[in-house]
C-alpha positions as CSV (number, residue, x, y, z in Angstrom):
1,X,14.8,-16.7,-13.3
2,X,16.0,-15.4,-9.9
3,X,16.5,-12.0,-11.4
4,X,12.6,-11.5,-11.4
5,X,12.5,-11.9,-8.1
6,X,13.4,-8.9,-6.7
7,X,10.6,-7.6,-8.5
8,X,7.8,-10.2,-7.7
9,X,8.8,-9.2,-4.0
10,X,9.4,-5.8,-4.9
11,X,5.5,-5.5,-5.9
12,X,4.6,-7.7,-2.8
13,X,5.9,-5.2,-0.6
14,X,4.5,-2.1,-1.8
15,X,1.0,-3.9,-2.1
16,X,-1.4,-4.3,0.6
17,X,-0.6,-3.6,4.7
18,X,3.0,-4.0,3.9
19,X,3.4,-1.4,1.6
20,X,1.0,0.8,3.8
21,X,2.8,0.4,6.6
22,X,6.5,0.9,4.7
23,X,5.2,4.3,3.2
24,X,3.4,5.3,6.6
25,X,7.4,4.5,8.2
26,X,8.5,6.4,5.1
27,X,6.4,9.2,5.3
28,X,7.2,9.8,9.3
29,X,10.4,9.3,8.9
30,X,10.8,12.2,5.9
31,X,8.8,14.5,8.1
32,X,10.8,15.0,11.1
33,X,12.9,18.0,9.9
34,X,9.5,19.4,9.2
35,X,8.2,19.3,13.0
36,X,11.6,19.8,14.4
37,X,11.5,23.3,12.2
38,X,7.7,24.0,13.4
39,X,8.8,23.2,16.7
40,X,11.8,25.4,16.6
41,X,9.6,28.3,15.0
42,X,6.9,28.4,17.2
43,X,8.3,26.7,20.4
44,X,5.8,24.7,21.6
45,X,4.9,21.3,21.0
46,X,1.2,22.2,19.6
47,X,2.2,22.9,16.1
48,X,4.0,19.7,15.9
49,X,1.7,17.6,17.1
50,X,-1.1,19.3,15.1
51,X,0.7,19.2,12.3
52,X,1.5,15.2,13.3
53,X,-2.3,14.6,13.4
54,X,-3.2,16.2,9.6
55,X,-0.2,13.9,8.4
56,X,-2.0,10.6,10.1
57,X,-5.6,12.0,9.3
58,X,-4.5,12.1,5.5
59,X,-2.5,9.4,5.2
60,X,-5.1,7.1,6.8
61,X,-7.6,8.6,4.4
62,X,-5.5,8.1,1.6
63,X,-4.8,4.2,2.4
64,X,-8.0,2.9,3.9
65,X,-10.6,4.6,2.2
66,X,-9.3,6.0,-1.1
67,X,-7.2,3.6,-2.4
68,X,-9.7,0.1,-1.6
69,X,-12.6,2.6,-3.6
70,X,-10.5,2.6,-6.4
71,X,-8.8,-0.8,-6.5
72,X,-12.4,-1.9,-5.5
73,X,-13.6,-4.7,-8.1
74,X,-17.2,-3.9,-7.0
75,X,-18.6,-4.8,-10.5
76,X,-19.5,-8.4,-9.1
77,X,-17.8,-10.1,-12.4
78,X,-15.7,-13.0,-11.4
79,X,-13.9,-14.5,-14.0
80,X,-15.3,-17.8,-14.8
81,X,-12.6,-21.6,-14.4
82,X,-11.2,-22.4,-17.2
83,X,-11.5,-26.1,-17.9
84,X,-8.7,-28.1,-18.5
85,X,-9.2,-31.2,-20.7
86,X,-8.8,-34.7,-19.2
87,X,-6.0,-36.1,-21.5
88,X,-6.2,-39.7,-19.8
89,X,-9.5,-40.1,-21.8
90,X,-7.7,-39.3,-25.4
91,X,-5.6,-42.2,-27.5
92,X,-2.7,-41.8,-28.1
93,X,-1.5,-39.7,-24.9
């Protein structure tokens, strides 16, 4: 049973603020060459920084607006409770 773990956690983590905040780290992290070769290129800090802002601009697009509108269960249908059956009223039990 512990074996499924990793992946119940797994799931956690990529899901929600977590996983928004991992890929956000992620996605920094992966573009550093990137600005350290814009930088080098056209030595100043402008295009990095610019180039900074478009990453944040899209990423924040991407994770607060486009992804809740189409996780979005805006079709107001809740699943009904199941009922259990009381088994102290039954014989027998």
């Amino acid at each position: 049973m512990l074996h499924h773990a990793g992946l119940i956690f797994g799931a956690a983590l990529v899901t929600g603020a977590g996983g928004n905040l991992l890929f956000g780290i992620l996605g920094l992290l992966f573009s550093v060459p990137l600005l350290h070769r814009l930088y080098a290129r056209f030595n100043t800090w402008k295009a990095p920084a610019i180039a900074l802002a478009i990453f944040v601009v899209m990423f924040s697009l991407s994770a607060f607006v486009i992804g809740p509108a189409i996780s979005d269960d805006s079709s107001g249908d809740t699943p009904s409770r199941i009922q259990t059956p009381d088994h102290s009223q039954h014989a027998g039990h």
